[in-house]
C-alpha positions in Angstrom: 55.7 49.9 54.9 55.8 47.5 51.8 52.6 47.4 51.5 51.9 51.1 51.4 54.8 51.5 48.6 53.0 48.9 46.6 50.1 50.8 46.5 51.8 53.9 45.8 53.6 52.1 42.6 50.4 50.4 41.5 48.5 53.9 41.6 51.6 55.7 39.8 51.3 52.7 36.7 47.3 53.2 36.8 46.2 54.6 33.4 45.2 58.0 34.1 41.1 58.3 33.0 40.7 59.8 29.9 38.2 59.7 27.0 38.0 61.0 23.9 35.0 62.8 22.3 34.4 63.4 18.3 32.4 66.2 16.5 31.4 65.6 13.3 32.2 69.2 12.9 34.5 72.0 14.0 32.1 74.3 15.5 30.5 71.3 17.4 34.7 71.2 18.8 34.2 74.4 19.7 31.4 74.1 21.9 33.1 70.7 23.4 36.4 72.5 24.2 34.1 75.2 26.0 32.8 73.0 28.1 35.4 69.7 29.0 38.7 69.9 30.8 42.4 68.8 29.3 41.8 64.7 30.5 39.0 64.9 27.5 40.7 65.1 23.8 38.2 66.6 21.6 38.5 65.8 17.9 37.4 67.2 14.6 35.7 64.9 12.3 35.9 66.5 8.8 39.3 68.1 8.3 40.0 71.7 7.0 40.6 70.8 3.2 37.5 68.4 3.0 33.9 69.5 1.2 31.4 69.6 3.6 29.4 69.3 1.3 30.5 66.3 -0.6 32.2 64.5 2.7 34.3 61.4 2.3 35.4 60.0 4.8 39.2 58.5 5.3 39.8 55.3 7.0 41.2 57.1 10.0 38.7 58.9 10.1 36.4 56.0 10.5 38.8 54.7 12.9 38.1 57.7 15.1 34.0 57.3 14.8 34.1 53.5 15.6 36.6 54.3 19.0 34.7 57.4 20.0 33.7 57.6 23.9 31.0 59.6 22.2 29.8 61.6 19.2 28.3 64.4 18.8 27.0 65.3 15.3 24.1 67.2 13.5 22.1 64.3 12.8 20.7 62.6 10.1 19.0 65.1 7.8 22.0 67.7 8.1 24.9 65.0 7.7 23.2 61.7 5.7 27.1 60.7 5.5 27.5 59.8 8.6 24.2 58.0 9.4 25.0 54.2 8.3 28.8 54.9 10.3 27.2 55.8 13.2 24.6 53.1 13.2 27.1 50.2 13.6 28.5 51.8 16.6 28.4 50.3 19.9 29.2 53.4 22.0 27.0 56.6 22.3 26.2 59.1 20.2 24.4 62.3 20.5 22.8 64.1 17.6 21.5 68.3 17.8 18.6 67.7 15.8 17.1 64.6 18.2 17.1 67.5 21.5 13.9 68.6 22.1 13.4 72.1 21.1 16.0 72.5 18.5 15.8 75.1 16.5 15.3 74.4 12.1 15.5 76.8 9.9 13.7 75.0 6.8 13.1 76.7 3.4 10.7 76.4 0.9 11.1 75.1 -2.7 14.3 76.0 -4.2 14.1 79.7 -4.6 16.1 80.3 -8.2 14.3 77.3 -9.7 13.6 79.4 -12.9 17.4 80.0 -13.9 17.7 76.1 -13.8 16.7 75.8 -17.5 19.2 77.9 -18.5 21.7 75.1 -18.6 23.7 75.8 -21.2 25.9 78.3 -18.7 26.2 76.3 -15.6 22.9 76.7 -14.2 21.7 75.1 -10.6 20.4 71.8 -11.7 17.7 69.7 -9.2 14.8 72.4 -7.9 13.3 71.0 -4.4 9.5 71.2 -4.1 9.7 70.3 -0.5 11.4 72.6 2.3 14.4 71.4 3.1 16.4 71.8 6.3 19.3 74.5 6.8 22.4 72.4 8.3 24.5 75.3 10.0 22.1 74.7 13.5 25.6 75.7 15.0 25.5 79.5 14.6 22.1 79.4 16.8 23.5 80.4 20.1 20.2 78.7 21.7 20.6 75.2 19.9 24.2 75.3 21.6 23.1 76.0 24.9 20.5 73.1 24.5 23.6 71.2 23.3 25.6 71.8 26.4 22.5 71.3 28.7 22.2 67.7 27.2 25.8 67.6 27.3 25.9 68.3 31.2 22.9 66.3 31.9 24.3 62.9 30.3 27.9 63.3 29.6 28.9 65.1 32.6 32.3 63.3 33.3 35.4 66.0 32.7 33.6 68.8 32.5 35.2 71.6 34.1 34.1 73.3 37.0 30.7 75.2 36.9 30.1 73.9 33.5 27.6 73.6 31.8 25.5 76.4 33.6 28.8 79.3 33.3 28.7 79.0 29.6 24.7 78.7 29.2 24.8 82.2 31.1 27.9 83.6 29.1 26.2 82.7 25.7 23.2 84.1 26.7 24.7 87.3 28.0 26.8 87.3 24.4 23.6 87.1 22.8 22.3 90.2 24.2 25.1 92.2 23.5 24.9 90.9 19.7 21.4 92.3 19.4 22.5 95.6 20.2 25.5 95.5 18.6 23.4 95.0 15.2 20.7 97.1 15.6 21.6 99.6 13.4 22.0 97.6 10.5 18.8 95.3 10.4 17.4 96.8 7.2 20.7 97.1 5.9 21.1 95.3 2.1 23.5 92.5 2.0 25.0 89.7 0.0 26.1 86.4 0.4 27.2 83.7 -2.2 25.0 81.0 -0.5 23.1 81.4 2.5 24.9 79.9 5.6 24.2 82.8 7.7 20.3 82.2 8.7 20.6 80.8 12.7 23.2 84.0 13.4 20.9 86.4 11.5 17.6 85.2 12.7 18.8 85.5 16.3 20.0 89.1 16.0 16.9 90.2 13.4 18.9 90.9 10.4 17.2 91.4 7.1 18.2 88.2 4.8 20.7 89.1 1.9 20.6 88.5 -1.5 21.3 84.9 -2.2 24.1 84.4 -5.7 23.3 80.4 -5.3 21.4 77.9 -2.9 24.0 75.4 -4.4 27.7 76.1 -3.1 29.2 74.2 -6.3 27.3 75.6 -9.0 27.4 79.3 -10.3 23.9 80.8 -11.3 22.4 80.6 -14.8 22.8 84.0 -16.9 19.5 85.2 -16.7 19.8 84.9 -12.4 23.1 87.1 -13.1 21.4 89.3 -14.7 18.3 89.5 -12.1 20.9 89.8 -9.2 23.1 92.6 -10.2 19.8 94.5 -10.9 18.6 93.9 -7.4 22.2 95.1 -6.4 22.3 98.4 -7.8 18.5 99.2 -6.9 18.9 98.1 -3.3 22.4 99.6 -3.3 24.1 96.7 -1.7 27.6 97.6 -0.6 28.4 94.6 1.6 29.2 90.8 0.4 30.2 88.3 2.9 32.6 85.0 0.7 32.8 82.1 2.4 36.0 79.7 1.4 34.0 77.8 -1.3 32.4 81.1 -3.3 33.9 82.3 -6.9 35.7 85.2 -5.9 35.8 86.8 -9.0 32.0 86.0 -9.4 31.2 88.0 -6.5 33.2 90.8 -8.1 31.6 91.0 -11.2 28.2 91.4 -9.6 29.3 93.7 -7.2 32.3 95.8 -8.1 31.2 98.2 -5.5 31.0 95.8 -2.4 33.1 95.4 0.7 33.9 92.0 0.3 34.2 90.3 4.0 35.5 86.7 4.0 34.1 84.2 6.5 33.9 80.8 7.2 30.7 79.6 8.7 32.1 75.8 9.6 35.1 77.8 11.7 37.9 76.2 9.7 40.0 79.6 9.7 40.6 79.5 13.6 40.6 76.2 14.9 42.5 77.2 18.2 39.6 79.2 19.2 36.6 78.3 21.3 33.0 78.2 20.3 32.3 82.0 21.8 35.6 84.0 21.2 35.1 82.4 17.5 31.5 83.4 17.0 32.0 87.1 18.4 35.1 87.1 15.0 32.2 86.1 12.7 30.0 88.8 13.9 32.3 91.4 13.9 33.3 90.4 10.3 29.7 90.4 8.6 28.9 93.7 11.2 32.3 95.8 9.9 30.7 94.9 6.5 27.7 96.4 6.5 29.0 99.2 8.7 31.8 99.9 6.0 28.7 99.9 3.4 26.8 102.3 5.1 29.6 104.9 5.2 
């Protein structure tokens, strides 16, 4: 009888298993959440008031890389940042663009090189002669299945029942109902302040929008404001879509006619929700646009 309530004491004191996971960002979360159960914590890497685009990184937050059970982050041409931190680490990490069969979207030379002369009004600066890779490979639906394939076939420890093959089948059921949902509006002119939007609109055959800036931190020249508000009234474009980092009042002044639509392609505005629910907002949003513009 001793014995056995030894063992039942030494079980109760036992560590319960956990393990913690870290995406570099909150979409990649998303997906995580969707897939592991409550004994795995699932943190955010870049925080909510942080520039994804000019990411620096806190000492906690290097704290959390360096501990990590695993990572999982965009990989090195999408988030150079991170590269050199993840290199020293002596635990796992998993990156989307080393799975085969990822999908890249990668664009040509920088398409609004001819306004960067005009510098004297805050012009882009820096044209690219080479294509250069689009970073959002979260809002492909496919890429995250492939994600949580990978995820299932190598990290499979706390993952909840059924998964990852229940939400393989519940994205790709989601993505059929998207396609229908937009098929009305594929020609439909629209316009964006940068161009986030590409893996979402690809996969439901959207036309691409009118483009304000490649560069989120840097307005376009006056001659490019001049060319775009053309193109607006002759394609009649009704619908813009503002991400947090876009010059409101910029947007206004080239379309004072729009709908404007704000959205926020990293997911920062609803961190409780997971990677599905959260995507189906971002499509309604940019889909009640151009419905609203068509009326």
């Amino acid at each position: 009888m001793r014995r056995l309530w030894l063992t039942i004491l030494l079980f109760l004191c036992s560590p319960v298993w956990s393990q913690t996971l870290v995406a570099s960002v909150e979409p990649l979360a998303k997906v995580l959440r969707s897939l592991y159960g409550p004994e795995v914590e699932i943190l955010t890497l870049m925080e909510a008031n942080q520039n994804p685009h000019q990411l620096a990184l806190s000492p906690r937050q290097v704290l959390n890389v360096q501990q990590a059970d695993l990572v999982v982050w965009l990989g090195e041409a999408a988030e150079p940042p991170l590269t050199s931190l993840l290199a020293r680490r002596d635990k796992p990490s998993l990156a989307v663009l080393d799975l085969p069969g990822v999908q890249r979207r990668e664009t040509g030379g920088h398409p609004h090189a001819h306004d960067e002369a005009d510098h004297h009004d805050g012009a882009e600066h820096g044209a690219h002669e080479n294509a250069w890779l689009d970073p959002h490979l979260w809002l492909s639906v496919d890429n995250m299945r492939l994600l949580a394939a990978t995820l299932g076939e190598r990290f499979p420890a706390g993952m909840q029942a059924q998964q990852p093959a229940a939400w393989q089948q519940a994205t790709q059921d989601w993505l059929a109902r998207q396609q229908a949902a937009f098929a009305p509006f594929r020609e439909a002119p629209w316009l964006s302040y940068h161009h986030p939007w590409g893996y979402l609109t690809d996969s439901v055959d959207l036309a691409e929008p009118l483009v304000v800036t490649e560069q989120l931190d840097a307005g376009p020249g006056s001659r490019r404001f001049v060319s775009l508000a053309e193109a607006i009234r002759e394609q009649q474009v009704r619908c813009a879509i503002q991400e947090p980092e876009a010059r409101a009042n910029l947007l206004k002044r080239l379309c004072p006619d729009c709908y404007v639509q704000p959205l926020d392609p990293l997911g920062r505005d609803y961190p409780e929700l997971d990677y599905l629910p959260w995507l189906t907002g971002l499509a309604e949003g940019l889909r009640q646009c151009l419905k609203a513009a068509s009326q």
